[in-house]
Backbone as JSON, one array per atom type, in Angstrom:
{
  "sequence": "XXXXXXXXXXXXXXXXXXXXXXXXXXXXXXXXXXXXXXXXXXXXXXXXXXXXXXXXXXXXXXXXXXXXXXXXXXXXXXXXXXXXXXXXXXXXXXXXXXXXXXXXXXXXXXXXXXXXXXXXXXXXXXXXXXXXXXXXXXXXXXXXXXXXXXXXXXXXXXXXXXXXXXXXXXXXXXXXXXXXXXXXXXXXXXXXXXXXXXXXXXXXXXXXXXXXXXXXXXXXXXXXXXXXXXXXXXXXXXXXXXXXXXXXX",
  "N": [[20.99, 50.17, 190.33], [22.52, 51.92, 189.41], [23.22, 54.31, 187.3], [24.46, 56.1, 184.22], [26.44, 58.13, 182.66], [27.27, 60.36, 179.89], [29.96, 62.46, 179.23], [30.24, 64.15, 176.59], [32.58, 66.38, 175.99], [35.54, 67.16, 174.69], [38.15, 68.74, 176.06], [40.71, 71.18, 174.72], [43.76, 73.02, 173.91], [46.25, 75.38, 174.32], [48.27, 74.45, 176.2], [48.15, 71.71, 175.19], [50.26, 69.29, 174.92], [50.74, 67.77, 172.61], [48.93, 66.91, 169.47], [47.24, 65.22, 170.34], [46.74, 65.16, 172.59], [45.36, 66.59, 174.62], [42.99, 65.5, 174.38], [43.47, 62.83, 174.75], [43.75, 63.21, 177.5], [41.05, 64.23, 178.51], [39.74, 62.2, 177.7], [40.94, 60.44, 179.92], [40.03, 61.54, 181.98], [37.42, 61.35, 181.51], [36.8, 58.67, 181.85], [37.74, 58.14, 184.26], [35.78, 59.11, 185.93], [33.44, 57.78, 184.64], [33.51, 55.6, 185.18], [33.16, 55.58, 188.03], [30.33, 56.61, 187.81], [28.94, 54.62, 186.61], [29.06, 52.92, 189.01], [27.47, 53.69, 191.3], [24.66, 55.21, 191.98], [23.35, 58.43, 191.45], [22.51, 59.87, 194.09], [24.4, 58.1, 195.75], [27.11, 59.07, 195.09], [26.67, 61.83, 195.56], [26.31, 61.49, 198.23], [28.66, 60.27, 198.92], [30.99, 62.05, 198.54], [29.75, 64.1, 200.25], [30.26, 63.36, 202.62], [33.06, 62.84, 202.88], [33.91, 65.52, 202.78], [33.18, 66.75, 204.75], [34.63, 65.4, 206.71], [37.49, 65.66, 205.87], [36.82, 68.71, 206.85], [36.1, 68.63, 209.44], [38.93, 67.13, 210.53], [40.9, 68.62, 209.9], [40.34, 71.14, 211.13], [39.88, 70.48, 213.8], [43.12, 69.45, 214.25], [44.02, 72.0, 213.89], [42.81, 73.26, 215.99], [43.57, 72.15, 217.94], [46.62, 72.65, 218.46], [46.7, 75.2, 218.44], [46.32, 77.12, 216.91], [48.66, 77.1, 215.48], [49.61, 74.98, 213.94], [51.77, 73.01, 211.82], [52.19, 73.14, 208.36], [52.82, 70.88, 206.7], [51.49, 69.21, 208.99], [48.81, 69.31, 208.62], [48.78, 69.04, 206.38], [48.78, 65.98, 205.68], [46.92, 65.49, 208.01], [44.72, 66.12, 206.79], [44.7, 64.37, 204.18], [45.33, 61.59, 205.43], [43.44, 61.15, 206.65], [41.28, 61.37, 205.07], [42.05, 59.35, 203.17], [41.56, 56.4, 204.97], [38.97, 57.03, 206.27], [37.37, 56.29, 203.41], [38.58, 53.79, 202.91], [37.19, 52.44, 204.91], [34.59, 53.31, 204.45], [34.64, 52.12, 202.0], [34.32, 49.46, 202.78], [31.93, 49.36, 204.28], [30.13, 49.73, 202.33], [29.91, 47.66, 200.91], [29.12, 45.88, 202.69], [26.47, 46.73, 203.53], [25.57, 45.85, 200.61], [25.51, 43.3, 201.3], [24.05, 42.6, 203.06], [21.74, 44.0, 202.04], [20.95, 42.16, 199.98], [20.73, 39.79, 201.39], [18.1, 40.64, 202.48], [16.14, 39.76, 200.71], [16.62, 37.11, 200.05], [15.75, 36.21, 202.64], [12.81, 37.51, 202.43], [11.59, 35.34, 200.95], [11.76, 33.04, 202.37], [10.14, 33.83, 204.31], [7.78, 34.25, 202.71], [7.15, 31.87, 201.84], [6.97, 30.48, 204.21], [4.48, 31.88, 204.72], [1.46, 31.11, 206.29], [-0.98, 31.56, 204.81], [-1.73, 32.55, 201.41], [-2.89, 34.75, 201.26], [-1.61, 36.14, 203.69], [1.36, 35.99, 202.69], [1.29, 37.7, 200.8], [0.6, 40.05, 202.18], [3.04, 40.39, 203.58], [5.0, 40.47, 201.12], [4.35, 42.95, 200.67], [4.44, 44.64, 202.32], [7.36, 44.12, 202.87], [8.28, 45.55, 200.26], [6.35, 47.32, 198.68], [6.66, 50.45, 199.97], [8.24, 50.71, 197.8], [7.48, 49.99, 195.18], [4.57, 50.5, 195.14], [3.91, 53.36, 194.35], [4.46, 53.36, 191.78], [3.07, 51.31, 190.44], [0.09, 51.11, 188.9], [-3.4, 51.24, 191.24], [-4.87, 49.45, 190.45], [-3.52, 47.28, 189.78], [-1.51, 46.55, 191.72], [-2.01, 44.41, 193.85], [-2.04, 42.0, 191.27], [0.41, 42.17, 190.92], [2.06, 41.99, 193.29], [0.8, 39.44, 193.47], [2.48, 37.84, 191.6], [4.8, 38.38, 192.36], [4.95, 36.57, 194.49], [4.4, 33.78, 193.55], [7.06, 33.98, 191.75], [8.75, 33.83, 194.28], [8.13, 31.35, 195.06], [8.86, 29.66, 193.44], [11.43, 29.92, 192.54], [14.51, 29.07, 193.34], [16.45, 30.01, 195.77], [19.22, 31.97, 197.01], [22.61, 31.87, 198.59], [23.34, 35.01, 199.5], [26.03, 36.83, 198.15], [29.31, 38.64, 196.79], [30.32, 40.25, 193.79], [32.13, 41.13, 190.89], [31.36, 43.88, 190.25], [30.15, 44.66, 192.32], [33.08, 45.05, 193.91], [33.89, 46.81, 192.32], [32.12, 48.96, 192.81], [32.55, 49.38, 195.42], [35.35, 50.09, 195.0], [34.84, 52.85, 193.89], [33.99, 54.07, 195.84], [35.57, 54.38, 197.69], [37.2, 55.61, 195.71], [36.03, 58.44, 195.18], [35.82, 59.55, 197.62], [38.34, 59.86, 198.48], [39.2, 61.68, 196.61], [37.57, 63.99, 197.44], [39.26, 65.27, 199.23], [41.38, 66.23, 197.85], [41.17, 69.11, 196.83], [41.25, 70.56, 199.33], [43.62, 70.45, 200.01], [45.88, 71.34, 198.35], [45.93, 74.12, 199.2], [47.84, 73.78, 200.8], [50.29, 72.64, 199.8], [51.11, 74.66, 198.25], [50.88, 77.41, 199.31], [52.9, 79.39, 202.06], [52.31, 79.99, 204.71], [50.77, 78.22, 207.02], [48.31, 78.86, 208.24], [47.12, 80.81, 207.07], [46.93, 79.27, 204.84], [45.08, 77.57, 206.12], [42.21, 79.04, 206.23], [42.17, 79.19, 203.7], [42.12, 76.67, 202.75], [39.53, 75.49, 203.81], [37.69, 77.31, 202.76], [37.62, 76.87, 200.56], [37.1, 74.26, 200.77], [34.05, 75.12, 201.89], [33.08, 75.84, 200.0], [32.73, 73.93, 198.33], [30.63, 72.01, 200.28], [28.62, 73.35, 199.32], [28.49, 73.53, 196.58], [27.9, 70.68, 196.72], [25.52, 70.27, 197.37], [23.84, 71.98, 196.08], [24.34, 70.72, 193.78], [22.66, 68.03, 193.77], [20.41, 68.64, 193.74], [19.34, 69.15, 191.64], [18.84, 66.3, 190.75], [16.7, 65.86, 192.99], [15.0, 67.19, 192.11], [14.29, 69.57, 193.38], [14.77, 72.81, 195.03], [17.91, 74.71, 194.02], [19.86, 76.75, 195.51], [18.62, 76.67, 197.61], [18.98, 73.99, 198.69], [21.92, 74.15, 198.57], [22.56, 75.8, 200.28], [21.55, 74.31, 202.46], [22.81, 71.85, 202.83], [25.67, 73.28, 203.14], [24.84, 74.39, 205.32], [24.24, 72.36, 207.07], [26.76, 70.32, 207.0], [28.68, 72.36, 208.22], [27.1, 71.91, 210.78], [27.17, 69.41, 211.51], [30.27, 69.52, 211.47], [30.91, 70.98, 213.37], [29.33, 69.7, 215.97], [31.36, 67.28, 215.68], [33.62, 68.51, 216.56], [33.41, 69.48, 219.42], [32.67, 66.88, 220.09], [35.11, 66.15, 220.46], [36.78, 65.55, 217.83]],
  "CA": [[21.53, 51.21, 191.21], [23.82, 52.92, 188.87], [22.97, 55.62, 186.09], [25.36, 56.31, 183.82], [25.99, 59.69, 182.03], [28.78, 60.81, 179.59], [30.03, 63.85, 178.56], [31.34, 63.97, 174.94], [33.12, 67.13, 175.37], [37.3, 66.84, 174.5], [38.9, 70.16, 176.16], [42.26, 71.29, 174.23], [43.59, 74.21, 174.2], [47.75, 75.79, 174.45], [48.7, 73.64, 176.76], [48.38, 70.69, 175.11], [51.65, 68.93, 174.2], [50.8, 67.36, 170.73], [47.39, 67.09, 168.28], [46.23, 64.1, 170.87], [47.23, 65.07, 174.51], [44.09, 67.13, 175.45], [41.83, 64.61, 173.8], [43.94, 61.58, 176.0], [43.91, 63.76, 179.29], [40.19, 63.88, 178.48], [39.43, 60.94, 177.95], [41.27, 59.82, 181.32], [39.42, 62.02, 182.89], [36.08, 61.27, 181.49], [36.82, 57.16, 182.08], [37.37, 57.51, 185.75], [34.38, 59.81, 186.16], [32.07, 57.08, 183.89], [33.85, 54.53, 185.78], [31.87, 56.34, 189.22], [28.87, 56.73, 187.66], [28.88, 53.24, 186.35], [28.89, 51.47, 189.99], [27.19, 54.79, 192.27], [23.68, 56.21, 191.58], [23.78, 60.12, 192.39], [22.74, 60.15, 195.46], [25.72, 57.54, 196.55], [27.86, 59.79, 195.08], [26.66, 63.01, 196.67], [26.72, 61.31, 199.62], [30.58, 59.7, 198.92], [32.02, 63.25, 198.69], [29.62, 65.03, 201.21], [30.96, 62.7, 204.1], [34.71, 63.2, 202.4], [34.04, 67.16, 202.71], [33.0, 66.83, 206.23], [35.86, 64.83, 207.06], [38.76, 66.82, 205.95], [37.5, 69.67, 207.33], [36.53, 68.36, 210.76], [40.34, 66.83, 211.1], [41.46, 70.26, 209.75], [39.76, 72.19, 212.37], [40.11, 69.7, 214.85], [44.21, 69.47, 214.23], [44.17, 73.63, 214.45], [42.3, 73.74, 217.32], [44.61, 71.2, 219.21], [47.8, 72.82, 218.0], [46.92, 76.61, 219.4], [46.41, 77.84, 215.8], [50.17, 76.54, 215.12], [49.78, 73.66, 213.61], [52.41, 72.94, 210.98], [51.27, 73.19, 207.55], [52.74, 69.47, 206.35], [51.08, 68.36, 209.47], [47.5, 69.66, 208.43], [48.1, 67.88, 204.88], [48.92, 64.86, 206.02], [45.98, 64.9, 208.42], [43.35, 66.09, 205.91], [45.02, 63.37, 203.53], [45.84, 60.24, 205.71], [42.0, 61.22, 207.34], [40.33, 60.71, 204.03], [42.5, 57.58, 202.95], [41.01, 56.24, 206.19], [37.39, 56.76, 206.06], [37.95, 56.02, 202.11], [38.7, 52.62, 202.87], [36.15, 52.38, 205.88], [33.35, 53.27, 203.75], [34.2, 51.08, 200.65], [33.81, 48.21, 203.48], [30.8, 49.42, 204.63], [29.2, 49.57, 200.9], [29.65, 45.84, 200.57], [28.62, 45.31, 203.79], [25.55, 46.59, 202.73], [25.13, 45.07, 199.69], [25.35, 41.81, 201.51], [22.79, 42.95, 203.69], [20.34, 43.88, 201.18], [20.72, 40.68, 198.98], [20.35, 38.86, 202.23], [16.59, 40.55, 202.73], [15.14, 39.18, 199.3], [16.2, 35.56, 201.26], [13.87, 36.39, 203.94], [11.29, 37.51, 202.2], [11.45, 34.29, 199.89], [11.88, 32.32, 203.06], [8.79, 34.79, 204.89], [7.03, 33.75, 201.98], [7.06, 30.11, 201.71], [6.14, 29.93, 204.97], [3.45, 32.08, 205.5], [0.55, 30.12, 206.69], [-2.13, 31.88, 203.85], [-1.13, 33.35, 200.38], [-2.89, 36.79, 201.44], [-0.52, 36.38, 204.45], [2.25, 35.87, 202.15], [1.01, 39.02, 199.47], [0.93, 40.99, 202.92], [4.8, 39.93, 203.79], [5.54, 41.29, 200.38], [3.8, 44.35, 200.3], [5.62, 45.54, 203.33], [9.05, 44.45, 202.06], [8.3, 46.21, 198.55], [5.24, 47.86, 198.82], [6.4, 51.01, 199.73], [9.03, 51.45, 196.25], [6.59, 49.42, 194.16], [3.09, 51.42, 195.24], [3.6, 54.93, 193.94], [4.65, 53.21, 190.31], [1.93, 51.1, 189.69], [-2.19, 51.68, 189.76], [-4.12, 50.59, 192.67], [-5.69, 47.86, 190.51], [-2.56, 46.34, 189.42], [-1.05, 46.02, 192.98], [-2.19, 43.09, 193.7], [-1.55, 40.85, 190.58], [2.2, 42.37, 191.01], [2.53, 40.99, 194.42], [0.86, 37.45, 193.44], [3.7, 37.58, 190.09], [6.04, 38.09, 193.21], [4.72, 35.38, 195.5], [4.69, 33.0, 192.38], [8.07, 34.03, 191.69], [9.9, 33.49, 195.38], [7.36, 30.3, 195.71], [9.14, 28.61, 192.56], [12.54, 29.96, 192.86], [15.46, 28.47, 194.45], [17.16, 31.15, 197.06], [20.52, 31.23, 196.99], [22.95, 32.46, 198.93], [24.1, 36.33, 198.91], [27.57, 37.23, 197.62], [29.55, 39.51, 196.27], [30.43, 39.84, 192.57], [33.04, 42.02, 190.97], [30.83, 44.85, 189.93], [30.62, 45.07, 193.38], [34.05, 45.0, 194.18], [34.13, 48.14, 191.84], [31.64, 49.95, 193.94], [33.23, 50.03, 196.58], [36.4, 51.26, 194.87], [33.97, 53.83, 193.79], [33.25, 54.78, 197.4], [36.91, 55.0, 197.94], [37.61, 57.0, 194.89], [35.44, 59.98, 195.71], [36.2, 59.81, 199.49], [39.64, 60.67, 198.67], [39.46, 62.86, 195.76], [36.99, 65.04, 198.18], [39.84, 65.95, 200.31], [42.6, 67.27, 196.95], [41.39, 70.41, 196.93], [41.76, 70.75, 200.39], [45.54, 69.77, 200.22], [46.22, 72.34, 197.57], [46.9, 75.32, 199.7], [48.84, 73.45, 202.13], [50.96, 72.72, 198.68], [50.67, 76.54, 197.43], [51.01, 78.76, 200.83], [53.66, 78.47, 202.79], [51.84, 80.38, 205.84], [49.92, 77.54, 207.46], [47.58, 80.07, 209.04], [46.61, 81.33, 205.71], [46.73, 77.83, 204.08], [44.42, 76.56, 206.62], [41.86, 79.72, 205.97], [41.91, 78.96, 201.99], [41.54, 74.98, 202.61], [38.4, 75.79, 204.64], [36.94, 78.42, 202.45], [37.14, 75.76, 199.54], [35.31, 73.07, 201.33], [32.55, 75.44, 202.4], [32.15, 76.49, 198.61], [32.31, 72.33, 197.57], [29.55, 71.71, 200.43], [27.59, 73.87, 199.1], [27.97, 72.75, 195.36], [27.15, 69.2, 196.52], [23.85, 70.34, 197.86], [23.69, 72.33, 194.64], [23.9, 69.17, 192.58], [21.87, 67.11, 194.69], [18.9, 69.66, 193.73], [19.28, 69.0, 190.12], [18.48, 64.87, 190.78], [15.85, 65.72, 193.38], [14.17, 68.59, 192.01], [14.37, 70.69, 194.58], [15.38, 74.65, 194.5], [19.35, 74.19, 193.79], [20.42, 77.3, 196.09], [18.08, 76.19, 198.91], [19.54, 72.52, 198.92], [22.95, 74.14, 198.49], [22.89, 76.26, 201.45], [20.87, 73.49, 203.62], [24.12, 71.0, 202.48], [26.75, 74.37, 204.03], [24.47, 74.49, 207.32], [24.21, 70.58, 207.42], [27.95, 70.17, 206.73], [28.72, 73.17, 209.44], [26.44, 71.33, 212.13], [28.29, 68.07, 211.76], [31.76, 69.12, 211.95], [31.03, 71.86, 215.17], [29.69, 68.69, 216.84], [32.31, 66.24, 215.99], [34.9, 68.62, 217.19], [32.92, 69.42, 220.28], [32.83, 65.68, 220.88], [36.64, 65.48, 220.58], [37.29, 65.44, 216.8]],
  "C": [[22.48, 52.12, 190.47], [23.03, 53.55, 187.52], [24.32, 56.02, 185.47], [25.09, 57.59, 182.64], [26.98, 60.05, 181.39], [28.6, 62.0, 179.41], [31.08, 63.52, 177.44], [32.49, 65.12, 174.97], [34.55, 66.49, 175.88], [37.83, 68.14, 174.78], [40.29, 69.33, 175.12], [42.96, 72.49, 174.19], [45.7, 74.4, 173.88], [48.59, 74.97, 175.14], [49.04, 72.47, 177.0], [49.77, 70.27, 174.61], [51.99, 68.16, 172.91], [49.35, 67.32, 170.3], [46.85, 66.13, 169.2], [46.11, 64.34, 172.41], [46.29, 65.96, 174.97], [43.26, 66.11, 175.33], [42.39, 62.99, 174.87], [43.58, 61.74, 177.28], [42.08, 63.47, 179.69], [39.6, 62.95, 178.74], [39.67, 59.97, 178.94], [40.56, 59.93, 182.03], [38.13, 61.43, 182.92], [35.89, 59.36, 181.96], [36.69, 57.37, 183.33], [36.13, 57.92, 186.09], [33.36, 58.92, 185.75], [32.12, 56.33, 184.88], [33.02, 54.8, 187.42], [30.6, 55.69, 188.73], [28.17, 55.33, 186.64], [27.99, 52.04, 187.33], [28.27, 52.26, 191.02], [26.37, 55.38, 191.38], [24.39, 57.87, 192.04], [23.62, 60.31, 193.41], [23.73, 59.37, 196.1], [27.01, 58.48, 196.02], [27.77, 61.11, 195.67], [27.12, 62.81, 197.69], [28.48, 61.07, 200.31], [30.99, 61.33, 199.51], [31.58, 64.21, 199.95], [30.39, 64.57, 202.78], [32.55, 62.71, 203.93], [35.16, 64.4, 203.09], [34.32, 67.3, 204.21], [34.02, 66.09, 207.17], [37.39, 65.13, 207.43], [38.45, 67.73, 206.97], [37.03, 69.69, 208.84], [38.16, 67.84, 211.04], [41.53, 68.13, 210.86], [41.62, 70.88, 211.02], [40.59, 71.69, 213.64], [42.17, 70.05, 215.18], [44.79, 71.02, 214.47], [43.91, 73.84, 215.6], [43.49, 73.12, 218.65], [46.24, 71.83, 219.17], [47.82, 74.42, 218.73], [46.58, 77.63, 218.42], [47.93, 77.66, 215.65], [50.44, 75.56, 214.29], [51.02, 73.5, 211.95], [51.55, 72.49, 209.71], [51.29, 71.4, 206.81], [51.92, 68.48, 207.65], [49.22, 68.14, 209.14], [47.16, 68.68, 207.05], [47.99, 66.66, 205.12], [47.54, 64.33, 207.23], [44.5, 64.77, 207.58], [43.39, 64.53, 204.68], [44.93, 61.55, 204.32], [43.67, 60.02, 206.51], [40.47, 60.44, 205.8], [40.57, 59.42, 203.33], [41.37, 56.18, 203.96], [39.44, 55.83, 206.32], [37.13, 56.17, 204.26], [37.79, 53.96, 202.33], [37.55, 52.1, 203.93], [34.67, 52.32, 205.43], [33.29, 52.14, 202.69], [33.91, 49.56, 201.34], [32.31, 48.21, 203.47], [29.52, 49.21, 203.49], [29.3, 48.02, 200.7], [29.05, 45.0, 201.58], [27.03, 45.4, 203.69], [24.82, 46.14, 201.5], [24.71, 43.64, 200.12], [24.01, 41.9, 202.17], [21.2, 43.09, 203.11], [19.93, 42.36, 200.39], [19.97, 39.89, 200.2], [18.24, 38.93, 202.65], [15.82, 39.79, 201.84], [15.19, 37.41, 199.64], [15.55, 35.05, 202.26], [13.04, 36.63, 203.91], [10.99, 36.44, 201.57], [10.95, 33.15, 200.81], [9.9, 32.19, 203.86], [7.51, 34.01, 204.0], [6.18, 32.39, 201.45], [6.78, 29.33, 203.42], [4.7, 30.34, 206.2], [2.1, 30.95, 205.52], [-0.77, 30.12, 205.4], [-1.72, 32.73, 202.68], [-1.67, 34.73, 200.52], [-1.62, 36.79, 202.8], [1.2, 36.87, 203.86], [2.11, 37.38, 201.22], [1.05, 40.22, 200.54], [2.26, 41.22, 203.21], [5.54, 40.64, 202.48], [5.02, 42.62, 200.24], [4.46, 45.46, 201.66], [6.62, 45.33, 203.56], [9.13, 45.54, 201.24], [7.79, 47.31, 198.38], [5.66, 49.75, 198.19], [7.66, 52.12, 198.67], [8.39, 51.02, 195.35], [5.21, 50.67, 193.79], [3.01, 52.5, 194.53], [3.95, 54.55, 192.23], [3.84, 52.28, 190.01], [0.54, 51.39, 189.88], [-2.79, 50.61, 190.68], [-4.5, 48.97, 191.79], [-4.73, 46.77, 190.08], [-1.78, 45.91, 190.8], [-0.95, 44.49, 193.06], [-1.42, 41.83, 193.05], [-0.14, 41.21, 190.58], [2.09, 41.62, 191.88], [1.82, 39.55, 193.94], [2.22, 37.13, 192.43], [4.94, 37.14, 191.09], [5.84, 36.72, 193.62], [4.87, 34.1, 194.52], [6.27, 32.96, 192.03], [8.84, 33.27, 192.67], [9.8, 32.07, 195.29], [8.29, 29.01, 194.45], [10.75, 28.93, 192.42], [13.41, 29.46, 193.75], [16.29, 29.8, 195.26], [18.18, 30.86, 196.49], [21.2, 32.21, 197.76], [23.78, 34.09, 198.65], [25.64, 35.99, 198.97], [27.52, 38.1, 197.15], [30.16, 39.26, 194.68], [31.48, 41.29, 192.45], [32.44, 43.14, 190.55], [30.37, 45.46, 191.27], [31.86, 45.71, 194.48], [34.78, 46.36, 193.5], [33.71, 49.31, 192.21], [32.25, 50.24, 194.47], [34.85, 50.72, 195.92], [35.83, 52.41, 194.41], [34.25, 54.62, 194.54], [34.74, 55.34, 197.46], [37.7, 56.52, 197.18], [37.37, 58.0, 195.59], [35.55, 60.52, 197.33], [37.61, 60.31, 199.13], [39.93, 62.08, 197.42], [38.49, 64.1, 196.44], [38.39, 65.84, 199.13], [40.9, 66.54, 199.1], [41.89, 68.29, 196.9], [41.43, 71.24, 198.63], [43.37, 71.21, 201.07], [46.07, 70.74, 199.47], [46.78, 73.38, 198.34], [47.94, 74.77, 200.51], [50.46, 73.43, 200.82], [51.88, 74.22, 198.45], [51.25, 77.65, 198.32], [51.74, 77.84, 202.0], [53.34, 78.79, 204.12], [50.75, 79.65, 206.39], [48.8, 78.66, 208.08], [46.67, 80.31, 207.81], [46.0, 80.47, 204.76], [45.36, 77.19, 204.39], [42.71, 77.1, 205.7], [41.28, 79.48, 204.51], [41.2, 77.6, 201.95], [39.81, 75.21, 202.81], [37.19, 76.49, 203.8], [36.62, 77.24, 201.05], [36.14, 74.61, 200.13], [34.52, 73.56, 201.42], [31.94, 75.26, 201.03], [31.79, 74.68, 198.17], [31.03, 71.55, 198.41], [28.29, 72.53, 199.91], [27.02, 73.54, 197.49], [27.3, 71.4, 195.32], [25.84, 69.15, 196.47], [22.83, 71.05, 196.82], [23.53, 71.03, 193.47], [23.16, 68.66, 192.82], [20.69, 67.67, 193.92], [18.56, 68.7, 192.28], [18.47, 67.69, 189.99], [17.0, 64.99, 191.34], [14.94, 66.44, 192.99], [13.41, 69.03, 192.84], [15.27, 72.35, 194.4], [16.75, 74.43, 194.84], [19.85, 75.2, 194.93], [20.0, 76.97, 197.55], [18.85, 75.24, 199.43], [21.02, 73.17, 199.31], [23.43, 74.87, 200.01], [22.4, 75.3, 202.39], [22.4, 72.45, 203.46], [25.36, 71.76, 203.22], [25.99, 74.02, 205.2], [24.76, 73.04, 207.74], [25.86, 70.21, 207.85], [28.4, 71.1, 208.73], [28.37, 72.56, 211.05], [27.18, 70.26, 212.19], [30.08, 68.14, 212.12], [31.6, 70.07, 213.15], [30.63, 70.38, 215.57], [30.76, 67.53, 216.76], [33.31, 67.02, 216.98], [34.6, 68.99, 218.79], [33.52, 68.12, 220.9], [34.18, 64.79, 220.95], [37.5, 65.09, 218.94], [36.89, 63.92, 216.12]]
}
């Protein structure tokens, strides 16, 4: 489930403060970023930050709308912030929750397996667990002897129970990461501008442009037309937070 991808480059530049302190900052940077893409394919990371995006700026909205257009500007950070902490931690549950979940199917098909009544029964039981992520990568005439390799496999294997392991336990801080680093540039104007009004306006105008890069990246993985995806990711985004705040924020 994880792909991993570096980037070699070392910014440096005027600003550094001795011959090593761009090349350190770098390298911070580029660790937590590996450290992502370590324990989160791309699409769990698209997804991390697109549900981040949509987060902030439904409790944004939401917190403007309830306020009269008044809303104090430390109260807007603190909701876009304490909102993504929040789901942040909510999600990195939910990723282990699923993990357990999945491990747990490969025990029921093992189980499925050992007690179907006829080994084509059993080669059917796997072929519609597996089937349809296996099928499109091997040839029709190999099918088959894959699923008996399986059924041979479960049939001599001992099960064991699912758990979690700490490469798991890094996922999910994964999940967390990018759930909350979706909402700092959000927080920035509230920082920056001291005219909540104006602040809110800027926050807003940045998320649209970051749903739209997600859906922009996304393209790149799926190969799909990058501006298409990117604007379908803005409308998508758009449709989800008008109905949350509809349905009360």
């Amino acid at each position: 489930m994880t792909r991993e991808t570096k980037d070699p480059t070392t910014p440096s530049g005027p600003f550094s403060s001795g011959p090593n302190s761009g090349a350190a900052q770098s390298s911070s940077f580029h660790g937590r970023a590996g450290f992502v893409q370590r324990h989160l394919d791309p699409a769990s990371r698209m997804g991390e930050v697109l549900f981040g995006l949509i987060m902030v700026l439904t409790m944004t909205l939401t917190a403007e709308v309830a306020a009269g257009g008044h809303a104090p500007a430390h109260e807007l950070l603190a909701a876009a912030i304490g909102c993504n902490i929040a789901w942040g931690i909510i999600d990195a549950f939910m990723y282990l929750m699923h993990i357990l979940v999945t491990r747990g199917e490969s025990v029921r098909l093992a189980r499925a397996v050992r007690e179907a009544p006829t080994p084509d029964n059993a080669l059917a039981t796997i072929q519609d667990q597996v089937g349809e992520e296996l099928d499109p990568l091997l040839p029709p005439d190999d099918r088959t002897q894959v699923y008996q390799r399986i059924r041979q496999h479960l049939l001599e294997s001992q099960p064991t129970k699912p758990s979690l392991t700490r490469k798991d336990f890094f996922g999910a801080i994964a999940c967390f990461w990018l759930v909350f680093l979706s909402c700092l540039p959000a927080a920035v104007p509230f920082l920056l501008v001291s005219d909540p009004v104006r602040a809110l306006r800027i926050s807003n105008a940045l998320l649209l442009i970051m749903l739209f890069l997600v859906g922009y990246r996304w393209a790149a993985y799926a190969g799909t037309n990058r501006f298409a995806a990117g604007f379908i990711s803005l409308a998508v985004g758009l449709l989800l937070v008008g109905v949350a705040i509809l349905l009360g924020g």
